[in-house]
C-alpha positions in Angstrom: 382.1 -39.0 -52.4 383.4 -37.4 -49.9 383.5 -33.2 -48.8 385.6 -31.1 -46.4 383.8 -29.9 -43.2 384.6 -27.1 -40.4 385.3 -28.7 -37.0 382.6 -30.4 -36.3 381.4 -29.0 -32.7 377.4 -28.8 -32.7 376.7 -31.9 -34.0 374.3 -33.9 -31.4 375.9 -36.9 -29.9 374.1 -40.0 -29.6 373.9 -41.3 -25.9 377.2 -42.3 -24.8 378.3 -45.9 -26.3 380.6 -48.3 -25.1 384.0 -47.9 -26.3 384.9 -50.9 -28.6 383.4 -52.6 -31.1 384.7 -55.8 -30.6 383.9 -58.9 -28.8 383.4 -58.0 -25.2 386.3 -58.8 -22.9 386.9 -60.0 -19.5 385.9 -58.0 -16.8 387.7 -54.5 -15.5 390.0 -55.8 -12.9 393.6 -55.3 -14.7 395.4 -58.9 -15.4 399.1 -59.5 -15.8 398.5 -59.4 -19.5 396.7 -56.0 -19.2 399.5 -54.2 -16.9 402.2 -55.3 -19.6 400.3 -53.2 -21.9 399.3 -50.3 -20.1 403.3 -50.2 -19.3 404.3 -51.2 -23.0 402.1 -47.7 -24.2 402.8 -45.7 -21.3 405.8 -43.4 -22.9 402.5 -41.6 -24.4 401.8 -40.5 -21.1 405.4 -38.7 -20.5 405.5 -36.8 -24.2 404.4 -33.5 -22.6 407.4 -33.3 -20.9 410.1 -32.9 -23.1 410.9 -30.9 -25.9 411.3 -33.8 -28.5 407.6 -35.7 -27.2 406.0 -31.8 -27.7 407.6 -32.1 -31.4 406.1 -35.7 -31.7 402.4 -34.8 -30.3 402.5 -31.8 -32.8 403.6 -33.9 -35.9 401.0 -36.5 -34.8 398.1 -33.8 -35.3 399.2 -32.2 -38.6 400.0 -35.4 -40.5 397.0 -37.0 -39.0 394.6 -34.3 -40.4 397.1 -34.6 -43.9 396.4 -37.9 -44.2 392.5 -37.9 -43.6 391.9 -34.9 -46.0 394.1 -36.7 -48.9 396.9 -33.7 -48.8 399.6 -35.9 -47.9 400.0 -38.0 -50.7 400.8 -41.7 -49.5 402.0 -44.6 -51.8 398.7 -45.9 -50.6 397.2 -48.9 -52.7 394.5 -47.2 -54.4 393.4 -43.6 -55.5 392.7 -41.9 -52.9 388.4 -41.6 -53.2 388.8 -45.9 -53.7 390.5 -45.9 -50.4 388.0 -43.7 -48.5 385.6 -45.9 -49.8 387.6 -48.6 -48.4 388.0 -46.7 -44.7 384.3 -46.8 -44.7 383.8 -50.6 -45.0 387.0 -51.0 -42.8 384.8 -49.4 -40.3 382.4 -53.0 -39.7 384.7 -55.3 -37.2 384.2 -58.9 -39.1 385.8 -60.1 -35.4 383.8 -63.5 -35.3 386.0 -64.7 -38.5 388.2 -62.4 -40.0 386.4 -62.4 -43.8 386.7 -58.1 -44.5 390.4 -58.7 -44.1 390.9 -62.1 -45.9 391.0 -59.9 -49.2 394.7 -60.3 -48.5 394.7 -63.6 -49.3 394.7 -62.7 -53.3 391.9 -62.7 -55.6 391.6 -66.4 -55.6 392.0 -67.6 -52.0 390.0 -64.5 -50.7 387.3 -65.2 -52.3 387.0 -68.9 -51.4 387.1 -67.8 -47.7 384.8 -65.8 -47.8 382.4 -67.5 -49.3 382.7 -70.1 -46.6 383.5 -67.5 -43.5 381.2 -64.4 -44.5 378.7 -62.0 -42.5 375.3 -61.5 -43.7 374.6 -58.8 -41.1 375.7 -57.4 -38.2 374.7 -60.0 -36.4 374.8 -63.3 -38.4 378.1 -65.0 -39.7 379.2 -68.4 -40.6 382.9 -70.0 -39.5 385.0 -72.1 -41.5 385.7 -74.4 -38.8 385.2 -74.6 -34.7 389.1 -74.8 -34.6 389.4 -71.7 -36.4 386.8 -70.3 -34.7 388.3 -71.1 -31.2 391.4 -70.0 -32.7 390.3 -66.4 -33.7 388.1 -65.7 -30.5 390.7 -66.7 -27.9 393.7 -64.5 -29.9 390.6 -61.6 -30.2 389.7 -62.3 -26.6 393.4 -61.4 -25.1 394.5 -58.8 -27.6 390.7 -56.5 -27.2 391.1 -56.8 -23.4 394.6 -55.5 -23.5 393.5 -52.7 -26.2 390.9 -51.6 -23.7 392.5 -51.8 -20.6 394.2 -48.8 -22.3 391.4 -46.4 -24.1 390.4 -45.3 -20.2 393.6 -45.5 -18.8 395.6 -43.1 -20.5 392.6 -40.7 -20.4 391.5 -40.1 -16.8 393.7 -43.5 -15.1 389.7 -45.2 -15.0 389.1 -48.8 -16.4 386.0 -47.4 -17.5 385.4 -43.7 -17.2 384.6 -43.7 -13.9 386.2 -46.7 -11.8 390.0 -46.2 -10.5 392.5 -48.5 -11.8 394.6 -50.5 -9.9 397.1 -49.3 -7.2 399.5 -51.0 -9.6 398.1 -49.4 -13.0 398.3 -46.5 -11.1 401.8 -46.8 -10.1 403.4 -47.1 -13.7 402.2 -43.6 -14.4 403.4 -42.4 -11.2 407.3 -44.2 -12.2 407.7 -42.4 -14.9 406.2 -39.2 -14.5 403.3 -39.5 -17.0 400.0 -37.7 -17.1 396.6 -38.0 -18.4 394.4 -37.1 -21.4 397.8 -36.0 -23.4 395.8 -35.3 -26.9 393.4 -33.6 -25.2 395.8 -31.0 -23.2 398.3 -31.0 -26.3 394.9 -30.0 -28.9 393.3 -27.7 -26.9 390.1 -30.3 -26.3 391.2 -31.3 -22.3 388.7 -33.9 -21.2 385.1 -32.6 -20.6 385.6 -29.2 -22.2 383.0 -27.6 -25.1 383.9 -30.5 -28.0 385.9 -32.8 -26.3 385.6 -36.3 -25.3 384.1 -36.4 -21.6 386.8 -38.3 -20.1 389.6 -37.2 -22.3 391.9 -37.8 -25.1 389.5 -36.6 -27.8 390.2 -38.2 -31.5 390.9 -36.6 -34.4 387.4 -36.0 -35.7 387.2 -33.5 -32.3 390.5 -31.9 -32.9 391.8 -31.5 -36.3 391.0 -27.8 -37.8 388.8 -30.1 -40.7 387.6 -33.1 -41.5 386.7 -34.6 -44.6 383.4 -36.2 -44.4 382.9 -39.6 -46.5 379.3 -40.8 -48.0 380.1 -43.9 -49.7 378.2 -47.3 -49.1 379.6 -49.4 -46.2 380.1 -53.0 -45.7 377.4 -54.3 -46.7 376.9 -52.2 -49.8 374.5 -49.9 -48.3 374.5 -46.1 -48.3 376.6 -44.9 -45.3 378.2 -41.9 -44.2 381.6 -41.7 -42.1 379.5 -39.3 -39.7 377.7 -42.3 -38.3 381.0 -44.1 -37.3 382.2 -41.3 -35.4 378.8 -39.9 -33.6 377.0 -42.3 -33.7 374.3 -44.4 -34.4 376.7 -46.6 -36.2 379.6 -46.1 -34.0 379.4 -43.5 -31.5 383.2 -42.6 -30.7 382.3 -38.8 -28.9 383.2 -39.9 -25.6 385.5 -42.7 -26.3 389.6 -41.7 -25.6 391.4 -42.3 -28.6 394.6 -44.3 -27.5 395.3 -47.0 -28.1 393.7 -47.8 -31.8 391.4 -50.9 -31.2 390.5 -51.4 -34.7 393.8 -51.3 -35.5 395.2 -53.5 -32.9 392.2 -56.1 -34.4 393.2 -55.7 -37.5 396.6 -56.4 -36.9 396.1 -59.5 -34.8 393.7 -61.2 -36.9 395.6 -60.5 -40.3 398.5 -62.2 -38.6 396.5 -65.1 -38.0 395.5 -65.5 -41.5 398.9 -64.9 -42.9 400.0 -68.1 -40.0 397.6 -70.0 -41.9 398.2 -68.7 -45.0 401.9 -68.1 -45.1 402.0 -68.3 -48.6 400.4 -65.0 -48.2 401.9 -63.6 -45.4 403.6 -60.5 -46.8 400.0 -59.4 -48.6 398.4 -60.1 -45.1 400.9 -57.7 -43.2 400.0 -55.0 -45.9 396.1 -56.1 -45.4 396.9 -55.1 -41.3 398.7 -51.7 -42.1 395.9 -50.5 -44.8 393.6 -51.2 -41.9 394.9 -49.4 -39.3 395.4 -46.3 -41.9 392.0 -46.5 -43.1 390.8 -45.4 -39.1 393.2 -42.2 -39.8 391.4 -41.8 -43.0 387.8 -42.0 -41.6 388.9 -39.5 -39.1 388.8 -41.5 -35.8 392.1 -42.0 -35.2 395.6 -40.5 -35.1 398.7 -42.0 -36.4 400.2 -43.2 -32.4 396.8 -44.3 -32.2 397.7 -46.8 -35.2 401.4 -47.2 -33.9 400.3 -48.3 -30.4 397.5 -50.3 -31.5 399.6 -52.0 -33.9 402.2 -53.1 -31.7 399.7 -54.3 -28.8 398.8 -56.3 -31.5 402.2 -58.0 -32.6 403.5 -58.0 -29.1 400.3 -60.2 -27.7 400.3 -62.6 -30.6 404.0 -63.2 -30.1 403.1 -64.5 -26.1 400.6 -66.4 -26.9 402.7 -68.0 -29.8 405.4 -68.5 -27.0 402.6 -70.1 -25.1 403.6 -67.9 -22.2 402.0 -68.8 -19.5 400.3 -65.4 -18.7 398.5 -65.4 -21.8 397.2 -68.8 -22.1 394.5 -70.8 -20.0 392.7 -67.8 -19.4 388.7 -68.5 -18.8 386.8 -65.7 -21.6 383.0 -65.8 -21.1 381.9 -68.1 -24.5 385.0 -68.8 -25.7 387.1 -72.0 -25.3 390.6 -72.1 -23.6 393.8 -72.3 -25.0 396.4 -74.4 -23.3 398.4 -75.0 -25.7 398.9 -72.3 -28.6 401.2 -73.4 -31.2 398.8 -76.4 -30.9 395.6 -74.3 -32.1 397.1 -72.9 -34.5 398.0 -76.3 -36.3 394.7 -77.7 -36.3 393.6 -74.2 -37.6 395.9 -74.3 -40.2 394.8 -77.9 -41.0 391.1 -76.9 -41.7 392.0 -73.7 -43.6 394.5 -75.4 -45.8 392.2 -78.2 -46.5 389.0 -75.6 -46.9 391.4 -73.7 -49.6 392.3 -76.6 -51.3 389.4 -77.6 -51.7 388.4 -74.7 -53.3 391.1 -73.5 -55.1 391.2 -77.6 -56.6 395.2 -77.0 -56.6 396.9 -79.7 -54.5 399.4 -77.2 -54.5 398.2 -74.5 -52.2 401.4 -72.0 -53.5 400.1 -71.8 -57.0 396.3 -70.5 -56.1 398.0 -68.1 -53.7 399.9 -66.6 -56.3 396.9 -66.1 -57.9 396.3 -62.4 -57.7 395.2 -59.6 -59.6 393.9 -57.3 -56.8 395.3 -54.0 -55.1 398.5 -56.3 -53.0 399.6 -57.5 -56.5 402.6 -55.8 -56.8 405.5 -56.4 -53.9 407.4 -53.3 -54.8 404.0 -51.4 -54.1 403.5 -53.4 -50.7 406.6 -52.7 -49.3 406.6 -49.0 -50.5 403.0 -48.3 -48.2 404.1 -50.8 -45.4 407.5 -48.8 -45.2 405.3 -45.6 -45.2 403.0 -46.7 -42.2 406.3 -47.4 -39.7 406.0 -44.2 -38.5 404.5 -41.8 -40.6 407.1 -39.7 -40.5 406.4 -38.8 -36.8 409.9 -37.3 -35.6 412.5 -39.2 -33.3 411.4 -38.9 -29.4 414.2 -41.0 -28.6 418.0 -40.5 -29.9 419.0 -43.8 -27.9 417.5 -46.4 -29.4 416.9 -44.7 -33.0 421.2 -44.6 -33.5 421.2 -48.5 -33.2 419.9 -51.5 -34.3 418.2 -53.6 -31.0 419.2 -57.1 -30.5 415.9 -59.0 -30.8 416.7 -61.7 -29.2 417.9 -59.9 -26.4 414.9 -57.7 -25.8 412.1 -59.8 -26.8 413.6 -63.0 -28.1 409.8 -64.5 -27.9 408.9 -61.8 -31.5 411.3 -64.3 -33.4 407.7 -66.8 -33.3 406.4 -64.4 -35.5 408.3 -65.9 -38.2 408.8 -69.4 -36.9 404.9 -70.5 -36.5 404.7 -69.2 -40.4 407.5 -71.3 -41.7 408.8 -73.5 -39.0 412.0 -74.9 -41.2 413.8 -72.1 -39.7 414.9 -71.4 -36.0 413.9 -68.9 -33.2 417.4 -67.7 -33.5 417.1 -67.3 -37.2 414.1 -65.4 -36.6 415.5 -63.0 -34.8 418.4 -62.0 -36.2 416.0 -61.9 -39.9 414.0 -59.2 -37.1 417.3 -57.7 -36.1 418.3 -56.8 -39.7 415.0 -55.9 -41.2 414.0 -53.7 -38.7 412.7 -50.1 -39.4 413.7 -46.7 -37.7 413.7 -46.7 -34.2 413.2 -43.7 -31.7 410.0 -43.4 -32.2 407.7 -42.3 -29.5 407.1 -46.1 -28.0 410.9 -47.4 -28.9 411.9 -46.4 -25.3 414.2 -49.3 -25.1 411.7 -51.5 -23.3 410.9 -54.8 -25.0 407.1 -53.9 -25.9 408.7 -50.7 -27.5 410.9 -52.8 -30.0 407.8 -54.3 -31.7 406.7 -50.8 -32.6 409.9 -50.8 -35.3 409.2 -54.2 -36.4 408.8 -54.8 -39.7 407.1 -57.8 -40.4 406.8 -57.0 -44.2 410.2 -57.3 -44.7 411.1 -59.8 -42.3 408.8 -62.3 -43.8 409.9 -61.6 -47.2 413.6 -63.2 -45.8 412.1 -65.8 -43.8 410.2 -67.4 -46.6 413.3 -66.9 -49.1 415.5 -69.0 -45.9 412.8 -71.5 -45.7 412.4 -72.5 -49.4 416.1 -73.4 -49.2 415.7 -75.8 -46.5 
């Protein structure tokens, strides 16, 4: 059940936690990979100074506190008190294999991965296979350490609170005339004030006029309340900047990874992502650009590596093996799933157990109807430029079209591209500033593999 609070101001905090909940990541110093992101997010930083980003930072907060409290009504995939329920077991990071998202895979394939992939605890899991496990860590490896580079960042320009960032971190704020803690100084909570996170860009449980509170059990069935995940002991997100969404740019990443196992399930998968980052509005702890930057972090990392660009592979992650070749670990991922599912599923015929589905992404009119509604919740245009055209994929970031083509290789990169091109969604949004990482934010995926599945089946 769930019941509308005041702003929640005297609540004691638990000691200050580390920010994410995932893996942990490479040390502080700022790699290559890391400065594309903090520059790919960094039109946040400049919204304060223009009319059109002051319009966007305002929408952000009022349909952000719409959507947690259940007054905007989305096409969402259950009823409303179902989904907080959901938002509250979304809350747990299955990181180590990807099981609390693999109910995308239908009611029959889910199930079979789970029972071979599963947590028993926050601390024990099992793996289907070292190659998916290798797999999984080295995508969640790159993508978290790109998430985080950002959370500090774009709240006090620290890589942790406290330390500077780089000269060169420092200078892509100074190019184009960004500034700090821009949640914090647009919703009255600047960093270190009475309520606000310490170092800035407080979340939404700090600034919205309300928040609805959810008691529900979590994911492992037990009794849990949605307090816990925001001060703590659960979670304890006080003092942690809101931007960019790192469960949301997890989610994202590793429901990708399933559906480029999975492809058969691909569309479901990309629904799986987008329910995921909206169920961190719903709990209260994050906005909708948190979701929008955290989801395309997500899709523009996983497109490099897939591209086996050379800045994202080879990397050296404390306990994780190295990826040299991408595209490579993915096939012998694939392999093991495909024969794990198989297996299970006793269909030689891998299509027919997919289809298999009587579960909340059963219906496609229904998927596409809450994906559409995610692409930008509404958030107005910041941007006239790009948002009066469609942009070229394959002249921006010709390496998204390997979105497509690792799922259902029959079809070409420039294929891919141009399905990209025509499928994707408005543009103008407060990331779509023209740059290549800003494309991926009016990707639709949804869509696009829809018409990249049709194209391959003729082949």
């Amino acid at each position: 059940m769930s019941t509308c609070l005041s702003r929640i101001l005297g609540l004691a905090a638990a000691p200050v936690a580390a920010l994410s909940a995932l893996a942990p990541v490479e040390a502080l110093a700022q790699t290559a990979p890391n400065l594309a992101a903090l520059r790919g997010l960094a039109p946040v930083s400049v919204l304060l100074n223009t009319p059109e980003g002051k319009a966007a930072l305002a929408a952000n907060l009022t349909v952000t506190g719409a959507i947690q409290t259940g007054a905007l009504e989305q096409p969402i995939l259950l009823p409303f008190p179902e989904q907080q329920q959901q938002s509250l077991r979304d809350a747990f990071i299955t990181d180590r294999n990807a099981t609390e998202l693999a109910d995308g895979l239908g009611t029959k394939l889910g199930p079979i991965y789970q029972t071979i992939a599963h947590y028993d605890d926050p601390t024990h899991f099992t793996q289907l296979s070292k190659p998916v496990a290798d797999f999984i860590a080295y995508t969640n490896r790159t993508t978290a350490a790109d998430s985080n580079s950002g959370k500090y960042f774009f709240a006090n320009a620290t890589t942790d609170g406290t330390t500077p960032v780089s000269q060169a971190a420092t200078a892509i704020l100074a190019a184009n005339g960004g500034t700090t803690d821009v949640f914090g100084r647009a919703y009255g909570r600047v960093g270190g004030s009475a309520g606000a996170d310490a170092f800035g860009n407080s979340r939404p449980f700090q600034t919205e006029p309300s928040l609805t509170r959810i008691t529900e059990p979590d994911y492992f069935g037990k009794p849990a309340d949605s307090l816990t995940w925001l001060y703590g002991p659960s979670q304890n997100l006080v003092d942690s900047p809101a931007y960019p969404s790192g469960h949301t740019t997890y989610g994202y990443m590793e429901s990708v990874l399933l559906a480029l196992m999975v492809p058969e399930r691909y569309q479901q998968m990309i629904v799986r992502a987008a329910e995921y980052g909206n169920d961190r509005i719903i709990l209260g702890a994050h906005y909708a650009m948190d979701v929008i930057g955290g989801r395309t972090l997500a899709l523009h990392d996983v497109a490099h590596l897939l591209a086996n660009d050379p800045a994202y592979i080879g990397r050296s992650f404390d306990g994780v093996a190295t990826t040299t070749d991408y595209q490579a670990a993915l096939k012998a991922a694939r392999a093991d799933m495909n024969a794990a599912l198989r297996n299970g599923c006793g269909d030689a015929v891998l299509a027919a157990c997919a289809a298999q589905d009587t579960g909340r992404f059963r219906d496609a009119a229904a998927n596409g109807a809450f994906y559409d509604a995610t692409q930008t919740y509404g958030l107005p245009v910041v941007y006239p430029k790009t948002a009066s055209t469609k942009e070229d994929v394959a002249k921006v970031a010709p390496e998204a079209g390997h979105l497509l083509t690792a799922a259902f290789p029959s079809i070409t990169l420039a294929e891919a591209n141009e399905i990209l091109t025509a499928t994707q969604g408005p543009g103008g949004g407060f990331l779509d500033d023209g740059s290549a990482f800003g494309l991926y934010s009016r990707l639709n995926l949804y869509a696009a593999a829809g018409q990249a599945a049709a194209l391959a089946a003729t082949r």
